[in-house]
C-alpha positions as YAML, in Angstrom:
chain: A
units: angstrom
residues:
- id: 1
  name: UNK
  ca: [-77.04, 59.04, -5.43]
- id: 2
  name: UNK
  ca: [-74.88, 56.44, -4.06]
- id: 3
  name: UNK
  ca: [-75.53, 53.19, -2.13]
- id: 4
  name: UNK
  ca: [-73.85, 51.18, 0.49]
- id: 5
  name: UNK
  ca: [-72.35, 47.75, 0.25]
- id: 6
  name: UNK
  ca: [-75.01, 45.92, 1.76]
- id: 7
  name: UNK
  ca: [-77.47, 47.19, -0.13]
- id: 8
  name: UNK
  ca: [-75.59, 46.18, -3.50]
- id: 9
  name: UNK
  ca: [-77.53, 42.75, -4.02]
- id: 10
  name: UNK
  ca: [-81.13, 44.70, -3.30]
- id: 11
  name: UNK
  ca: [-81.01, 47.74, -5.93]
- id: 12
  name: UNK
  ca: [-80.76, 44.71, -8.68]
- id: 13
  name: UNK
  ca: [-84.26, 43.76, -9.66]
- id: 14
  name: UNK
  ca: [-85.70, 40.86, -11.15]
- id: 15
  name: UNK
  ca: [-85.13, 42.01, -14.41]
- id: 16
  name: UNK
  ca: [-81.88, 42.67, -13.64]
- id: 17
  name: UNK
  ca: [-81.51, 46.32, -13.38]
- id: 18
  name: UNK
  ca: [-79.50, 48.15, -11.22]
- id: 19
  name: UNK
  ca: [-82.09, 50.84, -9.49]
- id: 20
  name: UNK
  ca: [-79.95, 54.18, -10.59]
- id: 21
  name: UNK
  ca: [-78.67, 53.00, -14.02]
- id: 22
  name: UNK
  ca: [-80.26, 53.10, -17.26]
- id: 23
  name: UNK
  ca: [-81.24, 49.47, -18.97]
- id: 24
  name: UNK
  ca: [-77.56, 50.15, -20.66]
- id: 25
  name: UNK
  ca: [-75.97, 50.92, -17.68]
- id: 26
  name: UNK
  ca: [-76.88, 47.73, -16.15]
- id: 27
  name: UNK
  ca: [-76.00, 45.66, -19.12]
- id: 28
  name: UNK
  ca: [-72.20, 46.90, -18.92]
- id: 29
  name: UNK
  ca: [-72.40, 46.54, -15.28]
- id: 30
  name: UNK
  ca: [-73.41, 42.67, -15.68]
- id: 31
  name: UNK
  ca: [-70.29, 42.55, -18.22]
- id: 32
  name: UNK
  ca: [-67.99, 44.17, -15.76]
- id: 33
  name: UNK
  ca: [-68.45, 42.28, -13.45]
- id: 34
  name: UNK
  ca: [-68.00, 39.15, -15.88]
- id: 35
  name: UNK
  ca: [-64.50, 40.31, -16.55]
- id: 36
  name: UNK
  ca: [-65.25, 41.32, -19.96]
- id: 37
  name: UNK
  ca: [-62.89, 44.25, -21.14]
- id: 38
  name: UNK
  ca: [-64.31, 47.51, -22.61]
- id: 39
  name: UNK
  ca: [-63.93, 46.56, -26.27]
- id: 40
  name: UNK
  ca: [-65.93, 43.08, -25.28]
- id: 41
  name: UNK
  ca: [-68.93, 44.88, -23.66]
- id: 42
  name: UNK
  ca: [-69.20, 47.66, -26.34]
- id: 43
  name: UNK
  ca: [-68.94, 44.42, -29.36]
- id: 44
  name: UNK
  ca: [-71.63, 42.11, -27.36]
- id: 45
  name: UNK
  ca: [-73.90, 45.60, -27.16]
- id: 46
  name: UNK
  ca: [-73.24, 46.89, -30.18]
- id: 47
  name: UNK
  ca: [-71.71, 50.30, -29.29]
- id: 48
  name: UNK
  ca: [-68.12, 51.75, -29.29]
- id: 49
  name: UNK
  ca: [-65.45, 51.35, -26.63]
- id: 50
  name: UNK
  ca: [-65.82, 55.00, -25.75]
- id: 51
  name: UNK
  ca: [-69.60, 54.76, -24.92]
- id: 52
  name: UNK
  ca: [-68.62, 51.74, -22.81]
- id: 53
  name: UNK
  ca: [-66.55, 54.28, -20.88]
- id: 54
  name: UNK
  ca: [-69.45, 56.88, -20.39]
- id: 55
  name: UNK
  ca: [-71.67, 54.13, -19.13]
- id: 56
  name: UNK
  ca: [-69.03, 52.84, -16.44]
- id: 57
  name: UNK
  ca: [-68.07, 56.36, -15.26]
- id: 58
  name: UNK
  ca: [-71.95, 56.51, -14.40]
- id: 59
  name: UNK
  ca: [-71.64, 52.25, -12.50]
- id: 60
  name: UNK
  ca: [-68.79, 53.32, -11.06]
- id: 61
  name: UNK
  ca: [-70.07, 56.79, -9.32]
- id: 62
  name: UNK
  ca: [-73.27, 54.80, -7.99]
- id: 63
  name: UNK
  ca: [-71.23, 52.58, -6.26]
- id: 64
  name: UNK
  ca: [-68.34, 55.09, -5.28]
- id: 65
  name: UNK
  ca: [-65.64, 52.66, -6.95]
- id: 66
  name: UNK
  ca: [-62.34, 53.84, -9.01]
- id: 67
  name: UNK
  ca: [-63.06, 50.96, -11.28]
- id: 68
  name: UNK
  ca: [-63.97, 47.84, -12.28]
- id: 69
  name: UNK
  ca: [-61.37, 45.32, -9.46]
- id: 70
  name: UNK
  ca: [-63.24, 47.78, -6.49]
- id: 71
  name: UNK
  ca: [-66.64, 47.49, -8.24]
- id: 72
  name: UNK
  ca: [-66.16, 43.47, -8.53]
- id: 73
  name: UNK
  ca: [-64.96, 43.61, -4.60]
- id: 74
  name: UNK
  ca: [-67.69, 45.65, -3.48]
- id: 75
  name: UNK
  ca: [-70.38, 44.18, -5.18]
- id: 76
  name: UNK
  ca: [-69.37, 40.78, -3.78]
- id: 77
  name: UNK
  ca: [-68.83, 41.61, -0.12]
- id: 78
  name: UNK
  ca: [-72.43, 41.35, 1.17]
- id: 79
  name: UNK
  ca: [-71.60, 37.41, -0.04]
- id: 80
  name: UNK
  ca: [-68.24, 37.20, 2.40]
- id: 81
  name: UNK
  ca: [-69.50, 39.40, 4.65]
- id: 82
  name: UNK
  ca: [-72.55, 36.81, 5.22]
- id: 83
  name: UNK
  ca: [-69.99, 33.67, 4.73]
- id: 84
  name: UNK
  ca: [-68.45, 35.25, 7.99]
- id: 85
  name: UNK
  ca: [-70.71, 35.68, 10.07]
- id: 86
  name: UNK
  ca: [-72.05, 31.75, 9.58]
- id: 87
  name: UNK
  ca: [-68.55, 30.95, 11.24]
- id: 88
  name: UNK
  ca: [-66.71, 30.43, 7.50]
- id: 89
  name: UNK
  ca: [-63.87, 33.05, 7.30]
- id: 90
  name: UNK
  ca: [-61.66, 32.51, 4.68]
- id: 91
  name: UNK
  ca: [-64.02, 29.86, 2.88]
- id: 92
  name: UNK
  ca: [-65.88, 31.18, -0.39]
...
């Protein structure tokens, strides 16, 4: 199951879960999209690099993404995409 763009700020609830992804799922997609690298997310969770891996292929499917740049882009375009249309290309 995948979801569009402008439905990426909706499937996060108010705990912070990403509707799709497990409760670790959505704790290495927060990371990703923090910048951390793969080795940063799996010490700050306490698991290995390799199970940070697993739990991205699984982010990154849900959103359709190749990896983490697209996944930051896409889950950050509702926010330009609104900027635009108040008459602020450009302006972030």
């Amino acid at each position: 199951m995948s979801f569009p763009v402008s439905l990426v700020s909706p499937i996060i609830d108010t705990e912070g879960r990403v509707h799709g992804l497990t409760r670790r799922e959505s704790q290495v997609f927060r990371l990703a999209l923090r910048g951390y690298s793969n080795k940063r997310i799996g010490t700050e969770l306490g698991c290995s690099e390799n199970t940070v891996r697993v739990h991205l292929r699984k982010v990154f499917a849900l959103f359709e993404v190749a990896g983490k740049l697209e996944l930051f882009a896409k889950s950050f375009l509702p926010a330009v995409e609104l900027l635009e249309r108040r008459g602020t290309p450009g302006e972030i």
